[in-house]
Phi, psi and omega in degrees: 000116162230178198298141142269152189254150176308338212258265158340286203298358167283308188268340218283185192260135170002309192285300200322285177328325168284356202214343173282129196266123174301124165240153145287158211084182204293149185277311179212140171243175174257137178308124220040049169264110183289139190230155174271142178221142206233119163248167193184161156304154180284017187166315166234149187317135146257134172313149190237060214231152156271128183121350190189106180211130143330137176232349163196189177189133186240123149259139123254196208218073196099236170206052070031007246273124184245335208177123158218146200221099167312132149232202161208170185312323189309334188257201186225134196296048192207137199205129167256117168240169205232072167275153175249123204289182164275136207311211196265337147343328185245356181314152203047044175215127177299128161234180191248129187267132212220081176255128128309129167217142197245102172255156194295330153295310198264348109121211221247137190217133191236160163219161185233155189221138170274139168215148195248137146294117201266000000 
């Protein structure tokens, strides 16, 4: 598995787009701010059919583990969570958001996101 760049996921090809998982949210927060983050397909739908579906979706925080979300063909590969930046401690300091999405065929996919603690 390797990172995909914002770059890729601009240029990238219909199947890339289907299977890297986005993530959304604020470029910098303040320290202890709950902020919302949105992971999704980069662009296009992946199928949801039995036989070939997202079987999960992972965020960390760092190398972190915050969140893993099961699916089946039945759900749709998109997921909101509600996170808390890290206290005033961390104030300057980047930290990195880490999503996964795993499809049954197409095997395991990552995307990575910088967020600044103001």
């Amino acid at each position: 598995m390797s990172c995909v760049s914002a770059q890729t996921l601009k240029e990238g090809t219909d199947f890339e787009k289907k299977h890297v998982p986005m993530i959304e949210c604020k470029n910098s927060v303040k320290p202890d701010e709950i902020y919302e983050v949105k992971i999704h397909t980069a662009g296009v739908e992946h199928p949801m059919e039995d036989g070939h579906f997202i079987q999960f979706i992972e965020l960390n925080v760092e190398e972190y583990p915050l969140l893993r979300v099961q699916l089946t063909q039945h759900s749709k590969p998109d997921v909101v969570v509600n996170i808390k930046a890290p206290n005033e401690e961390h104030k300057g300091r980047t930290i990195k958001l880490v999503a996964t999405m795993f499809c049954n065929l197409h095997g395991l996919w990552k995307y990575e996101k910088e967020v600044i603690i103001e």
